[in-house]
C-alpha positions in Angstrom: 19.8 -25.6 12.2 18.4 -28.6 13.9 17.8 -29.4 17.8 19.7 -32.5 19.5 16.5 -34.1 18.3 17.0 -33.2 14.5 14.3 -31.1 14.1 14.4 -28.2 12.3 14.5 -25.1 14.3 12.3 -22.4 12.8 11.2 -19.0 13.0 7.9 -17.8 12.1 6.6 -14.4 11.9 3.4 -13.3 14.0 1.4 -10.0 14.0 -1.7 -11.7 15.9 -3.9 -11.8 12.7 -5.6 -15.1 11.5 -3.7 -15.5 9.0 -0.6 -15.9 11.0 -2.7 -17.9 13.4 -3.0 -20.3 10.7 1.1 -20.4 9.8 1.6 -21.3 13.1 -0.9 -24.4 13.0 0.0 -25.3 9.0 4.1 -24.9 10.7 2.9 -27.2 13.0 1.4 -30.0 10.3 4.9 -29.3 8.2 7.4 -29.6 10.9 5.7 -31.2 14.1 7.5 -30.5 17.6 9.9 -28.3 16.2 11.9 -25.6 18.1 9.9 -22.5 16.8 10.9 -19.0 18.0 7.3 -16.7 17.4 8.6 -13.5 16.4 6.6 -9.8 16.8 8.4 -7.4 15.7 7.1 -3.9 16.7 8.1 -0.4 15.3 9.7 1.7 17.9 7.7 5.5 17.6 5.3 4.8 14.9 2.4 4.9 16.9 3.6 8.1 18.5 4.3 9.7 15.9 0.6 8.7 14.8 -0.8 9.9 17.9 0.9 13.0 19.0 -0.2 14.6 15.8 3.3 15.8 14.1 2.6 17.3 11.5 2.9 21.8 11.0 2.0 23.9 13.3 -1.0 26.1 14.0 0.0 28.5 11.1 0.7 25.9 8.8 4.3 26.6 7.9 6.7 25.0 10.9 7.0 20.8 11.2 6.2 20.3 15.0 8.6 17.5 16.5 6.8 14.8 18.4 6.6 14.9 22.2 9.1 12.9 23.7 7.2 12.3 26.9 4.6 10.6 24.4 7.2 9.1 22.0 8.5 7.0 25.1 4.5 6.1 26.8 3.7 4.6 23.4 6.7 2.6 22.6 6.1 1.3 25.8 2.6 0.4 25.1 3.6 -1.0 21.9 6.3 -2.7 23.1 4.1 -4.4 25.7 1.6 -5.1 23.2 4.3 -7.1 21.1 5.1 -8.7 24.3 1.5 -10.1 24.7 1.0 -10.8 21.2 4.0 -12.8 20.9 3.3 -14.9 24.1 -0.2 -15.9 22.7 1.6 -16.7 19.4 3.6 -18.9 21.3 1.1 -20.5 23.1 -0.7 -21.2 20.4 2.4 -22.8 18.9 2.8 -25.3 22.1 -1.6 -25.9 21.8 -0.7 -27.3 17.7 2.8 -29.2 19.1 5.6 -26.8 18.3 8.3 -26.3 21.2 7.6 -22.9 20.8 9.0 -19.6 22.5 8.0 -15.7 21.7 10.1 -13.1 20.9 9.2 -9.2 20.6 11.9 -7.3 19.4 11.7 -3.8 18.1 12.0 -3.1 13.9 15.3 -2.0 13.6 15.2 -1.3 9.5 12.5 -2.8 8.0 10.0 -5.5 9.3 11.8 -8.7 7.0 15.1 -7.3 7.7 14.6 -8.0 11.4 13.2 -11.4 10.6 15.7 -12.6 8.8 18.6 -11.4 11.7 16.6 -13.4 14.5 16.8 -16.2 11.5 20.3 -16.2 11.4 21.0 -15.3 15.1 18.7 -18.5 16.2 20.0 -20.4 13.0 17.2 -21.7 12.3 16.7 -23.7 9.4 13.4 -22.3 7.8 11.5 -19.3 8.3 7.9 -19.4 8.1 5.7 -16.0 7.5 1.9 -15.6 6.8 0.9 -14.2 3.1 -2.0 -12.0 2.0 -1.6 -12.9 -1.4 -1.0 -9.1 -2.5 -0.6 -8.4 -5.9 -0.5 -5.7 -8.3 -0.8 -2.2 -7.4 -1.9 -3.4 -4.0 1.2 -4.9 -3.6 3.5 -2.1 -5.0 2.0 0.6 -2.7 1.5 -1.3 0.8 4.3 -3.5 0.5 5.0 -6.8 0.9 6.9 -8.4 4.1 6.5 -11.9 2.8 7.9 -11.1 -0.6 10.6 -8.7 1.0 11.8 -11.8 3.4 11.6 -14.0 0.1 14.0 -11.5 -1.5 16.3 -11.3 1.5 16.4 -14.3 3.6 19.5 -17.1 2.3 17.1 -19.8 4.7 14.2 -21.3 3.1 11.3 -19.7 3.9 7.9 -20.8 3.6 4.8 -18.9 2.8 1.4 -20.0 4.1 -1.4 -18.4 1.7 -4.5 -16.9 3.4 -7.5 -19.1 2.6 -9.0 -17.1 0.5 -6.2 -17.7 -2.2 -5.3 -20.7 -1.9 
């Protein structure tokens, strides 16, 4: 859970938006220099799915499978997206002092699920995830990572608030 330093090793989630931006640099204030790994996670055929259109066919009665020609372009697009965004996560990590690193790494199960296996696979000691401050209906029908990882994950995990709740 720590480094030969005794820092905490960490993992923090990162999707690219400001509000992760801004875990990474409050991560930084709480736990300066630590080991971070910058995690993207990325959802293998989603977007094809999305953008080959499944959905019935001309009559209206048939399911149409996706493409798998298409399926296996955008996974790669996506996967290379996750790539990128996890790098610039990571450098941003290293610009506030965290010993950061990125990892991309394809959802599995469920978004928080897959957090909280790099979590236990890095041990680290905390886990660190951005927070739109959902509530309510909002909450119930677009779901929640945060407050799925807070459900699931035996680490500590810290929640950094967007700024407009806090």
């Amino acid at each position: 859970m720590t480094d030969p330093s005794g820092k905490p090793r960490l993992v923090v989630g990162y999707d690219g938006s400001e509000l992760a931006k801004d875990a990474l640099r409050r991560t930084a204030e709480l736990f300066p220099g630590s080991p971070t790994v910058v995690v993207t996670v990325w959802e293998p055929g989603l977007g094809a799915t999305l953008a080959s259109g499944v959905g019935l066919d001309a009559a209206g009665g048939v399911p149409l499978p996706p493409d798998p020609e298409l399926v296996a372009e955008v996974d790669q697009a996506e996967e290379h997206h996750a790539v990128v965004l996890a790098r610039a996560g990571a450098e941003l990590a290293r610009s506030v002092g965290l010993d950061a690193e990125p990892h991309a790494i394809p959802d599995e199960l469920d978004v928080a699920d897959t957090i909280v296996d790099v979590a236990a696979e890095r041990d680290a000691a905390a886990v660190v995830i951005g927070s739109h401050g959902a509530s309510g209906l909002r909450s119930r029908l677009l779901g929640s990572t945060s407050r799925r990882l807070l459900a699931r994950c035996t680490r500590p995990v810290v929640v950094v608030r967007s700024v407009q709740t806090r």
